[in-house]
C-alpha positions in Angstrom: 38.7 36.9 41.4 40.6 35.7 44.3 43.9 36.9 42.8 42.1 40.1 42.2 41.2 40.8 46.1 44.7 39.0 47.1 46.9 41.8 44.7 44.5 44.9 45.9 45.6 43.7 49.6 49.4 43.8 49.1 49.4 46.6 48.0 47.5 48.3 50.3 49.9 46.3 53.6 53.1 48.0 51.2 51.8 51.7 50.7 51.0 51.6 54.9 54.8 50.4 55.7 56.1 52.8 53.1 54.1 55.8 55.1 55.5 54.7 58.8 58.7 54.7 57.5 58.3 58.0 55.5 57.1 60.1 58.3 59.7 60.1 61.1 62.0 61.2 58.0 59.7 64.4 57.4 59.8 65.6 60.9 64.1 65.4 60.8 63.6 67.2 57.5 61.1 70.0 59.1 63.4 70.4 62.4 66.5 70.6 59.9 65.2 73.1 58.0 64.4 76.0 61.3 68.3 76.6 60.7 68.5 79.3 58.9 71.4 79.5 56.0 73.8 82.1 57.1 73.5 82.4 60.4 76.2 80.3 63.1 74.9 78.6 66.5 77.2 80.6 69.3 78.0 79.4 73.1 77.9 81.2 76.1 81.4 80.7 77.7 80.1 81.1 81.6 83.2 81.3 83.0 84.6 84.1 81.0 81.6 86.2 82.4 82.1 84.9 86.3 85.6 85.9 86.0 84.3 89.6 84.7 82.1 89.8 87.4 84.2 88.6 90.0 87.0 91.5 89.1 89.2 89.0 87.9 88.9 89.7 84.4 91.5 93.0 84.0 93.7 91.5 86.8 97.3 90.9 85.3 98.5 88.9 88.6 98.9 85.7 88.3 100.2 82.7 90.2 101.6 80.1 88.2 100.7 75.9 88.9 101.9 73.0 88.4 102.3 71.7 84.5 102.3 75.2 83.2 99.1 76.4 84.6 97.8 79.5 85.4 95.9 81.1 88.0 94.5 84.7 87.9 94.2 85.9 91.0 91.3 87.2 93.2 91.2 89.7 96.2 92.1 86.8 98.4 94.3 83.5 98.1 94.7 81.0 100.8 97.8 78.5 100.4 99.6 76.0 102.2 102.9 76.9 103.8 106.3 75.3 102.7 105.6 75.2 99.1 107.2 77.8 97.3 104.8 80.7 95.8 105.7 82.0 92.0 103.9 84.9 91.0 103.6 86.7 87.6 102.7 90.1 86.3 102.1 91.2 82.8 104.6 93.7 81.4 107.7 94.7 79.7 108.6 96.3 83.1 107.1 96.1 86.1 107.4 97.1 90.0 106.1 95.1 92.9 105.3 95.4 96.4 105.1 92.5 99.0 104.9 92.3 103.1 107.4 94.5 104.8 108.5 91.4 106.7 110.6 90.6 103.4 112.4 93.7 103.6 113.3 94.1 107.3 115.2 90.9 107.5 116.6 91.2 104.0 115.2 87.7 103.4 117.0 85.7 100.2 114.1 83.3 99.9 112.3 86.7 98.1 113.2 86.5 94.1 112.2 89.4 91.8 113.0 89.2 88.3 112.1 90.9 85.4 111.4 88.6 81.9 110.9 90.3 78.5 106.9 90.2 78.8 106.4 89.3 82.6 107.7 90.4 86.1 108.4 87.4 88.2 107.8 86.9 91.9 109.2 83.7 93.4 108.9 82.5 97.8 110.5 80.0 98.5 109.4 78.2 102.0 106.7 80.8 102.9 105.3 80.3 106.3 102.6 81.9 108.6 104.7 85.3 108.9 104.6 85.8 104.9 101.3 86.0 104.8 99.8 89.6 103.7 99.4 91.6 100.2 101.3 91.3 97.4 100.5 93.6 94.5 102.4 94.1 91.0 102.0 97.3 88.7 103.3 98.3 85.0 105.8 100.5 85.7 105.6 103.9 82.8 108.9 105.7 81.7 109.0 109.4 80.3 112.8 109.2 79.9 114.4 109.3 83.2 111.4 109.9 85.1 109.5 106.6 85.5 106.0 106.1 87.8 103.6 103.5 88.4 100.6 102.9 86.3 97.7 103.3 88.8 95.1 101.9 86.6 96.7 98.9 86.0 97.5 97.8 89.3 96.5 94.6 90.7 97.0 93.1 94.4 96.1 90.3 96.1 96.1 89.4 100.2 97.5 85.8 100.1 97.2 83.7 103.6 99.5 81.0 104.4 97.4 79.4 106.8 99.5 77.3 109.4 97.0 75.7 112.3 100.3 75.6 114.4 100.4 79.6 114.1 97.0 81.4 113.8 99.2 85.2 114.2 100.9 86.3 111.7 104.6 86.5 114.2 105.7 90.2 115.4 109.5 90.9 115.4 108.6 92.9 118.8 107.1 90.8 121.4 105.7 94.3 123.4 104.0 96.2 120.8 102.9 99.9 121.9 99.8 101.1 119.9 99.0 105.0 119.9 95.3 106.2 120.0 94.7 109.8 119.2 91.2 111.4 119.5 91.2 112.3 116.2 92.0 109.4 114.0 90.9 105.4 114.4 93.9 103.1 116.5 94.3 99.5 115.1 95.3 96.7 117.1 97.7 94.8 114.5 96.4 91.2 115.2 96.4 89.6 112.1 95.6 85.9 111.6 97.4 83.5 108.7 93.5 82.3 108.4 90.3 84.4 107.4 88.5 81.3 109.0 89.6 81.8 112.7 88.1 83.3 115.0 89.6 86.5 117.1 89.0 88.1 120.1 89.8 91.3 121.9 91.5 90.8 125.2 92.4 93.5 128.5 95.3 91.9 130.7 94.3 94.2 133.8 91.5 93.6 134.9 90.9 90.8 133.1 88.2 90.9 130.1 86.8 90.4 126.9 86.2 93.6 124.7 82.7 93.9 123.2 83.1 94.1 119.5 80.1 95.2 117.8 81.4 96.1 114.5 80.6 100.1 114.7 83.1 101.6 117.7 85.1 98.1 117.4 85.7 95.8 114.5 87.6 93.0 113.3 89.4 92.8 110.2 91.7 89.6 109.1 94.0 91.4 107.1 94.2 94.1 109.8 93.5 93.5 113.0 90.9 95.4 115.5 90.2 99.0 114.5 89.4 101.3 117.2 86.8 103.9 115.5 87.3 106.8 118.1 90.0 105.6 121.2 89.1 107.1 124.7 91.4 106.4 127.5 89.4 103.6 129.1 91.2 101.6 126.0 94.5 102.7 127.9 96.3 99.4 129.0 97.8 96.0 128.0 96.2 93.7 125.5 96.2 90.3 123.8 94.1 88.7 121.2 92.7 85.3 121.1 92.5 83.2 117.6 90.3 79.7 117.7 89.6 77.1 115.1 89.0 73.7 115.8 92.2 73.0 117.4 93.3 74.7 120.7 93.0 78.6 120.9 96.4 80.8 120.5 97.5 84.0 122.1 98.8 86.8 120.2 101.7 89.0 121.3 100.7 91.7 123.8 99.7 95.1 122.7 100.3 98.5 124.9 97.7 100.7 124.5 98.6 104.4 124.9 96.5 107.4 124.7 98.6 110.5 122.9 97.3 114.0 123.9 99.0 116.1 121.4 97.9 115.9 118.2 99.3 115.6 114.8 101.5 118.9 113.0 104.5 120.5 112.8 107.1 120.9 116.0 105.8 123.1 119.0 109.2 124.6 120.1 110.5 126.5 123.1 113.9 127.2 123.9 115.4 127.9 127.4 118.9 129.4 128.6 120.7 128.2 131.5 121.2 132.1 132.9 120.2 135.9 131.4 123.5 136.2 130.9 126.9 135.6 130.6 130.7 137.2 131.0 133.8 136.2 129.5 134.8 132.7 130.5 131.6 131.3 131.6 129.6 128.3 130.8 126.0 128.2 129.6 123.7 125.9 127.9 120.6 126.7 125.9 117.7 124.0 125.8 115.2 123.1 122.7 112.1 121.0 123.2 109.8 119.5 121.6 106.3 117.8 122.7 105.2 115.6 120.3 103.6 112.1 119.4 105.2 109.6 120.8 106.3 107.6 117.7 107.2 110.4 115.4 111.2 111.6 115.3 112.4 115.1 115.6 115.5 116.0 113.7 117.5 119.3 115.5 119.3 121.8 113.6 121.3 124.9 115.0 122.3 128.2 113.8 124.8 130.4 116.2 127.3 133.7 116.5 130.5 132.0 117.0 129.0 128.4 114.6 132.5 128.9 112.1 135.2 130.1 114.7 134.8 127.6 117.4 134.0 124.0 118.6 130.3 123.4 120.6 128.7 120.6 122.4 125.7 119.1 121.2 123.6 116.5 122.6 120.0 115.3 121.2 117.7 113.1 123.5 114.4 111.9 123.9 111.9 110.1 126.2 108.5 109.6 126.6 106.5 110.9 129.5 102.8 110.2 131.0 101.2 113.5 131.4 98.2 113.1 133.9 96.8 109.5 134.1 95.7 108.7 130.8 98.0 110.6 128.4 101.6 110.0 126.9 103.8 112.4 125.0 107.3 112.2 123.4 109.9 114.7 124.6 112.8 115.6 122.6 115.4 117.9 123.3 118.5 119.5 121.4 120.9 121.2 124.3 123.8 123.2 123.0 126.6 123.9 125.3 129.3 127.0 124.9 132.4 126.7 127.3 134.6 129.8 128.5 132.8 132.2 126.6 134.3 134.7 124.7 132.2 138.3 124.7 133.5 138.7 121.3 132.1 136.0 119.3 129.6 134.1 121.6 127.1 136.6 122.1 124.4 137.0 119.9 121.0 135.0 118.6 121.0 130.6 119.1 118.0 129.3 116.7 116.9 125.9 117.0 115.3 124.2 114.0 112.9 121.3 114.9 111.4 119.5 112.0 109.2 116.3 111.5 106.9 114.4 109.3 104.4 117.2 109.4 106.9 119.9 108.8 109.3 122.1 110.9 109.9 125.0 113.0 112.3 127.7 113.9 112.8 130.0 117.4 115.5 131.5 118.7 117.1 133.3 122.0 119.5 135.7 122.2 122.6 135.5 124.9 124.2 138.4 125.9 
């Protein structure tokens, strides 16, 4: 009897062990089994969709790392200066465009080659005065005629940041900035750091200009932007840069208000006399009022242009009309000596032409 009640009791202590260890085993079976056959776990690759909302996603400018790496590049790029910059750009052929710095000074630390499947950038030792926008483009051929692929385009505004130059260095120490009523002025004080901050300065009287980010703005890649110029923004003009070291000064800036506006030459023509006889002298006069920054090229047609020598002599100058205003003055002045009745008499016509277009009067001598 005893063995009877000891036998029922083992096996009752073995079917409760085998249970416990049973069930944890169901459960993995259960969870295994919400997979369904046929269908594949996928990840989200996060950075893939940062880089398509950050615009970086169809840029084909690229800057290339150490060890082979890559990076495609933003809007903005802050660097160190000293260390050489490589850039790349996707495409069989491809143009470029980089600070007109580069250019002026023909400077051989700028590289541009062209590899089978990239364009290649390379700047060696950049520095504060490098700093601006750099943009690459596929360049399409139809034959002869080639053009750039506007779609395709990508740019960048890289900074070289130096702490021992906040301005980005002028070639011209005096700079002279034309406002015109009818177009914004900018006051080109950039900064090799979008961290710094700037400040508008008059020389005489001395002051700090308001900027409240409507009439007046700041802009690092830019400078200050002068929404609509009056002539109390006449004068000389600095900017200020801080960061946590000691404030810089920029180059000074010449603020000039231009009273005629923007268009083709307004030409008049004046003759040293009514008239002439046989063996005199005159001179006839062609001026132009313009803006002050904007060259005038002369042109003449006359009776006696093919049968004898003239004297020509082009000049200009600028000239402060009224307090507040300046204006460029060019002139053209022809000069006939000993005249002869024969061949010198007759219609002059002056041809002034600049950017805007060009223009043609004429005076007759008799």
């Amino acid at each position: 009897m005893k063995l009877l009640v000891l036998l029922t009791l083992g096996g009752l202590l073995l079917a409760l062990q085998t249970g416990v260890c049973q069930q944890p085993k169901r459960k993995e079976d259960l969870s295994e089994n919400r997979i369904r056959p046929g269908r594949k776990r996928t990840k989200v690759r996060h950075t893939k969709l940062k880089e398509k909302e950050s615009g970086k996603a169809g840029s084909i400018l690229t800057q290339v790392l150490d060890k082979g790496r890559f990076l495609r590049l933003g809007e903005t790029l802050s660097l160190s200066p000293g260390k050489a910059l490589e850039l790349r750009c996707k495409g069989s052929q491809i143009g470029w465009a980089y600070p007109s710095y580069l250019d002026t000074f023909n400077d051989t630390r700028l590289t541009i080659k062209q590899q089978e499947k990239f364009g290649q950038l390379i700047l060696t030792s950049p520095s504060a005065a490098d700093t601006g926008e750099y943009s690459c483009w596929p360049v399409l051929c139809d034959g002869d005629e080639c053009d750039k692929d506007p779609e395709r385009s990508s740019s960048s505004y890289i900074y070289f940041t130096d702490k021992d130059e906040l301005f980005v260095p002028s070639p011209i120490h005096f700079e002279i900035v034309y406002m015109r009523p009818d177009q914004p002025a900018m006051v080109p004080c950039r900064v090799s750091s979008p961290n710094a901050e700037v400040s508008l300065h008059r020389e005489v009287p001395p002051e700090e200009i308001p900027v409240d980010g409507t009439q007046i703005s700041y802009n690092p890649t830019k400078g200050f932007v002068l929404r609509s110029p009056t002539p109390e923004y006449q004068g000389a003009f600095y900017c200020k840069a801080a960061t946590k070291f000691t404030p810089q000064i920029s180059t000074k800036y010449m603020l000039l208000y231009v009273e005629v506006p923007s268009g083709p030459p307004y030409v008049t023509l004046e003759a040293s006399a009514d008239s002439a006889s046989a063996g005199d002298n005159f001179n006839i006069t062609c001026t132009v009022l313009g803006e002050p920054e904007s060259d005038v090229a002369f042109s003449w047609k006359f009776p006696g242009q093919d049968m004898r020598p003239v004297f020509i002599h082009n000049e200009w100058r600028l000239i402060n009309r009224e307090v507040s205003y300046t204006t460029r003055i060019s002139q053209s002045v022809i000069t006939v000596e000993d005249v002869e009745t024969t061949i010198d008499f007759g219609k002059y016509i002056c041809t002034a032409k600049n950017k805007h277009g060009e223009t043609s009067v004429s005076i007759s001598m008799n």
